[in-house]
N, C-alpha and C positions, 0 to 999 in steps of 0.2 A: 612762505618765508623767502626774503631776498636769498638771487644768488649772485656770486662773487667770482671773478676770472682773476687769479693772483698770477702775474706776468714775469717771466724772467727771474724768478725766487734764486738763492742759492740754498737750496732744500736741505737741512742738517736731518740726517735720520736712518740708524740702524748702521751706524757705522762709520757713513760716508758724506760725501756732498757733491750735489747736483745740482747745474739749473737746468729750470725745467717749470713749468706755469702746473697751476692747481685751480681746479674749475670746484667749486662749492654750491651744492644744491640740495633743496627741503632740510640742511642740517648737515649733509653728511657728505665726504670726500667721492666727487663724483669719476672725476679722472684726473690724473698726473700725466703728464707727458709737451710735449715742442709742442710750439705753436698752436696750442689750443684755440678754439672760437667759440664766444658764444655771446650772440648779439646781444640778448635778454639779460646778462650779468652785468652786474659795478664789476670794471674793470680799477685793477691796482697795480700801478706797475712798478713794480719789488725790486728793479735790478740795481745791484749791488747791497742791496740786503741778503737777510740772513734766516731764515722760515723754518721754524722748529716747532716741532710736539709743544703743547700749553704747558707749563707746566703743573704735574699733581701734590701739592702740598700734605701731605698724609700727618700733619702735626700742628693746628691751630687751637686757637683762644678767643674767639669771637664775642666770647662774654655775654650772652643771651643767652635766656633770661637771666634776670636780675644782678649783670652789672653793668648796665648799657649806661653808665656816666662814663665808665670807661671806652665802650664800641659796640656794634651790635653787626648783623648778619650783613646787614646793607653798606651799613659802611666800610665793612672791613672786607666784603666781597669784591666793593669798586675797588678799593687800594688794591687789594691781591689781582683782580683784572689790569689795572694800568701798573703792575707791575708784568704782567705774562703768566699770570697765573691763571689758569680755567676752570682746575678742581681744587677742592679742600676736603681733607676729613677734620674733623673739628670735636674737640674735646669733651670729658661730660661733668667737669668740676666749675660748671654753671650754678646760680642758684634758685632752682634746690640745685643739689647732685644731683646728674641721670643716672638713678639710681632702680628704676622700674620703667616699666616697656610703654607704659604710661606717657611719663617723663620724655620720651626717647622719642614718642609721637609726636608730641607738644613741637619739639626745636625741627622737626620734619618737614608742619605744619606752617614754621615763622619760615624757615627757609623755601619751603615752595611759593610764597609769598612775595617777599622782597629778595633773595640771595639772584646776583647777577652771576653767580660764577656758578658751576656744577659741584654739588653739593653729598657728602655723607657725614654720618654721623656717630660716634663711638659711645656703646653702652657703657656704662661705668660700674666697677664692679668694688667692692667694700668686704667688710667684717661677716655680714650677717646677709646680703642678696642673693647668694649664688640660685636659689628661684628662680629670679628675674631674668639674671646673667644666661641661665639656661635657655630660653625662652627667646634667645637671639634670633634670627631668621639671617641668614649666609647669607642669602642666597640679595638684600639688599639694605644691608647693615657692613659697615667696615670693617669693624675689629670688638674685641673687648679693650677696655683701657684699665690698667691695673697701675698705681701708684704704689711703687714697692719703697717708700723715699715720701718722705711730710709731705701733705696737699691740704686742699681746700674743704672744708665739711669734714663728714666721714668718709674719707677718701682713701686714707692710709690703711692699706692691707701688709697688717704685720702679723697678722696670725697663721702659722706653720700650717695650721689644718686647713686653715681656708685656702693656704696660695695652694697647697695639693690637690684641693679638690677644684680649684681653676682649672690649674697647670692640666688635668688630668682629667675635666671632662666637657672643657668647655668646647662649645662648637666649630669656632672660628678662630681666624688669626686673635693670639694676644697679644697687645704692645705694651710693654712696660715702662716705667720711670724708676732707674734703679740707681737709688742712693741709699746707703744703709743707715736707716735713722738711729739707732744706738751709737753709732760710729759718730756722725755728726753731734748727737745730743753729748758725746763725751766731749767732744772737740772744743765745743761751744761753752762747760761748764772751765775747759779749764784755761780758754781766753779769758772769760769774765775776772774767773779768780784771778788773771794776772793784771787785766788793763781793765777793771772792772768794766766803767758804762761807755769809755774811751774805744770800743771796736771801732775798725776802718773798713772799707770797702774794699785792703789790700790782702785784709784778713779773709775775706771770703771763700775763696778756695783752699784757702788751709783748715779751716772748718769746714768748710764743703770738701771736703778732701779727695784726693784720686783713691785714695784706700776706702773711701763711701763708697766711691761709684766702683769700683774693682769687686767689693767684697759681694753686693749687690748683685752686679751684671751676673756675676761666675754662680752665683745662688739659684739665678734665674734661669741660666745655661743648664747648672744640672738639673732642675727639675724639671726641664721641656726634654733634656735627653732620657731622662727616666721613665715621661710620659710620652712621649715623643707629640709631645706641643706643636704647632704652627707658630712659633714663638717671632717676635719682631723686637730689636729693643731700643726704643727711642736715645736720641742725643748723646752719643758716644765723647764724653768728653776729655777720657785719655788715652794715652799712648800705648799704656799697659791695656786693655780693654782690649786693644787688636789682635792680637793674640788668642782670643776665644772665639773668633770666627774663623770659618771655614773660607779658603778662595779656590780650591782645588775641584769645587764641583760645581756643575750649570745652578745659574738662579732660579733655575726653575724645579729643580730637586733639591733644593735648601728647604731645611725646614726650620732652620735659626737665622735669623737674619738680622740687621743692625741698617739705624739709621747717624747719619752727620747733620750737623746744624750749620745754616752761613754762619752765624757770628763764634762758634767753637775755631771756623777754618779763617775770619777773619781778622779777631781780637785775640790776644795774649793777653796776661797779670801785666803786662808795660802799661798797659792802655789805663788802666784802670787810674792812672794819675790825671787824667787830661778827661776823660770819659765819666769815671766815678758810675754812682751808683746806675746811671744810665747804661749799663754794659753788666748790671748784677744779674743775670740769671741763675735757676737748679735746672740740670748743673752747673756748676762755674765755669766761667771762662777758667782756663790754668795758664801752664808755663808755653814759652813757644816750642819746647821739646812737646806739649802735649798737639798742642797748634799744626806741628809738622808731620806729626806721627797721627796723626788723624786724615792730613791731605791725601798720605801715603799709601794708606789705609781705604780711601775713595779709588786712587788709581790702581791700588793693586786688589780691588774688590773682595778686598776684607770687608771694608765697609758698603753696602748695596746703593744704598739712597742719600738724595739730600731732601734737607726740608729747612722748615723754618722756627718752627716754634713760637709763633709770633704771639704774644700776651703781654697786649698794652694797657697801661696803667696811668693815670693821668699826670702833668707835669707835679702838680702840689703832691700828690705821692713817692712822685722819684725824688724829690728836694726833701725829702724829710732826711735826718739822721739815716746813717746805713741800718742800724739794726730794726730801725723802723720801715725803712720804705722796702716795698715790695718786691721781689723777684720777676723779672719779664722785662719783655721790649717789645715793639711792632718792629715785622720784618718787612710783609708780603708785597707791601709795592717796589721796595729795595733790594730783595734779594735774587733774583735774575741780574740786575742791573749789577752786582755786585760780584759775582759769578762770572761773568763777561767782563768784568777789569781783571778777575784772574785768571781769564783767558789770555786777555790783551799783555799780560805780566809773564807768559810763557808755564803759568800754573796747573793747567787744567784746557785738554781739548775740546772744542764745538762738543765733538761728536762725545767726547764722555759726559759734557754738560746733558745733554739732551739723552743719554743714556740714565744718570743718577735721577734726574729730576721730573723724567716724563715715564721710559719705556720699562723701567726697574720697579716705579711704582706698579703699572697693568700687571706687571708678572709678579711682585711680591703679594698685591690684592687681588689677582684673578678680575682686574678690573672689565667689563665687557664694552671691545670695541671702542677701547681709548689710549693714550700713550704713544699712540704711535703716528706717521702720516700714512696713511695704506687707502688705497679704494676702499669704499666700505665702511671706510670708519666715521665714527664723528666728527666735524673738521672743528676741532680743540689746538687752534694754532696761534704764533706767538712772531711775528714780522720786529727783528731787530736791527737798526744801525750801527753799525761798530764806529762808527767816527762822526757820530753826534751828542757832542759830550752836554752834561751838565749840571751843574751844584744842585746839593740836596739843602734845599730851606722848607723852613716853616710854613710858607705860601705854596708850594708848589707838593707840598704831601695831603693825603687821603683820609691819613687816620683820625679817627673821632678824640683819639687823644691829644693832637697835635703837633707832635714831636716824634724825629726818627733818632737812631743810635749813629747812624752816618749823615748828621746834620751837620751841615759846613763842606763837605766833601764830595770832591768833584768826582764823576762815573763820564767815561768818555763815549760808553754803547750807552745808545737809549730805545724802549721800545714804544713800538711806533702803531701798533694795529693790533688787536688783540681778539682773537674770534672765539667765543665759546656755543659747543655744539650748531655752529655754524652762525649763529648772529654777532655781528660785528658790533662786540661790547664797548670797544674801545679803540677810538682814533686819536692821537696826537693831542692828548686831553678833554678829549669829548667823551662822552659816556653816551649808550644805549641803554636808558633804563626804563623803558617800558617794555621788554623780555626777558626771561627769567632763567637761569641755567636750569640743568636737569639733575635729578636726585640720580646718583650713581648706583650701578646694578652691578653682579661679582656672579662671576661663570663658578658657582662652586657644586 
């Protein structure tokens, strides 16, 4: 494996920032310190840039198997690499559902293959698997994924017995999607009956309501407190929600934990007039009192993580009618980039960015020897310019679908170098793609 002398970095990481060069060797962070040498490396000389942890996306939609009209492992791995992305855990409401340990091999399999980024994968748990769900292995599997909130397949676990005997004996972290489907199903019957087939896009979160997601999260809360769960809960998308986490003690004796989405902290119900169904996710975008109360919630680590949620779906799918077209968006090449304008906007610190999105991740997963910049570890790094700006078009994105939710819109940081477990994935829109990330391992 090439090594790499990164020269003059201004180093984001565990707090603080430093320059200081970072020499990369067989994969893994050889030494940090002044004036490194080393004749046999590609030299990159960083200075006045900006060198942060990759970041670990713990919340994807890759769509493989069987929905690759919309994206697949490879494609959506390049966009999340020339976004600054290195790892991904990736969802299991694929088709089929990874629904058996079977299943769970299979997408292992595709991604040791083609995935350019460091790679896991989340068992998916249902009605009737808890078998399967058993049958986890910690020790190099993510999480369980439980849909407490409508999905894909049989995907929706709304039976009482089954989320206890999750909540209650499953091995590993659980990450939930919690939207309360009678909540919504009520919502939705008594739109129709007012504006029959006339729903709007502006309706969305009032049918997807903060009392979905409220009633849900708080459901979820208590049963991991009652079993004392490794509980995680994906996409926090209200104000009220903050509230049920804890910030009073280290991340690393939490055992409830919560993640943020870029586009919960970027978009408000404003947008949805200009944006429409292109900004429709579960859960919904809300009001900007949800929008602020969520940032707040990051800074004052209520909330632990960011991520992305990224589940692209093709243009002829977003263009349909709202109550037709489908829930999702591509994030992963955009959302570092978008994160760094709310830096640039006095929103949010370096060092908290690279807190939420790299070293919060290793300690919510027990990820092994990632997240961070340390001797020793993977060099899973991410070289950004803060004042090298530029518009997000349709020519210059990644996804298989062809279209981002920030198209038209200018990002003034760009990233510029992207290394995963030490190969240099990605330069200034060049791709490495004859090396493969690595399946991710968990100290548990």
């Amino acid at each position: 494996m090439n090594s790499y002398l990164i020269k003059a970095a201004t180093i984001v990481n565990e707090g603080q920032k430093i320059v200081a060069d970072v020499l990369i060797k067989d994969g893994f962070i050889e030494k940090i310190g002044q004036n490194l040498a080393a004749p046999e490396a590609t030299e990159i000389n960083a200075e006045g840039q900006y060198l942060l942890p990759g970041m670990i996306d713990d919340q994807v939609h890759f769509r493989e198997p069987g929905l690759t009209h919309k994206a697949d492992i490879f494609t959506e791995s390049m966009a999340a690499v020339a976004g600054g992305i290195t790892s991904f855990m990736e969802m299991p409401n694929t088709v089929p559902n990874t629904l058996t340990q079977a299943l769970l091999a299979d997408k292992y399999a595709i991604a040791a293959e083609t995935s350019l980024a460091n790679y896991s994968f989340y068992m998916g748990a249902s009605n009737d698997n808890i078998e399967e769900v058993l049958k986890t292995d910690p020790k190099n599997v993510c999480g369980i994924k439980v849909f407490m909130g409508s999905s894909t397949g049989n995907m929706l676990v709304d039976n009482e017995k089954t989320l206890e005997n999750i909540f209650s004996k499953a091995p590993i972290l659980v990450a939930t999607h919690c939207e309360d489907e009678a909540t919504i199903r009520h919502n939705l019957a008594e739109f129709k009956a007012k504006y029959g087939d006339d729903l709007t896009i502006e309706m969305h979160p009032l049918i997807r309501s903060a009392e979905a997601c409220y009633k849900s999260s708080s459901l979820a809360v208590e049963l991991a407190k009652a079993y004392q769960t490794r509980l995680h809960i994906l996409h926090i998308s209200t104000a009220k929600e903050i509230a049920l986490f804890d910030n009073s003690i280290a991340l690393k004796d939490k055992k409830i934990t919560a993640e943020a989405c870029v586009h919960h902290l970027w978009f408000n119900d404003k947008d949805y007039a200009t944006k429409g169904n292109f900004i429709k996710w579960n859960p919904a975008v809300k009001t900007v009192e949800d929008q602020n109360g969520i940032l707040q919630g990051v800074l004052n680590d209520n909330i632990d993580v960011i991520a992305t949620d990224h589940a692209p779906h093709t243009l002829e799918e977003k263009n349909q009618p709202y109550a037709q077209a489908p829930s999702g968006g591509p994030l992963v090449q955009h959302a570092l980039p978008a994160l760094l304008e709310m830096h640039l906007q006095g929103k949010i610190s370096l060092e908290k960015i690279a807190e939420k999105t790299a070293h919060n991740l290793a300690i919510c997963f027990d990820i092994e020897k990632r997240g961070f910049i340390r001797e020793g570890y993977w060099a899973d790094l991410v070289l950004v310019d803060l004042k090298d700006s530029w518009k997000v078009t349709k020519l210059n994105n990644f996804y298989k679908c062809g279209w981002s939710p920030f198209d038209g819109d200018t990002f003034q940081a760009s990233v510029t170098h992207t290394f995963v477990s030490g190969n240099l994935a990605y330069q200034k829109g060049r791709f490495t793609t004859d090396k493969i990330g690595k399946r991710l391992t968990f100290a548990r």
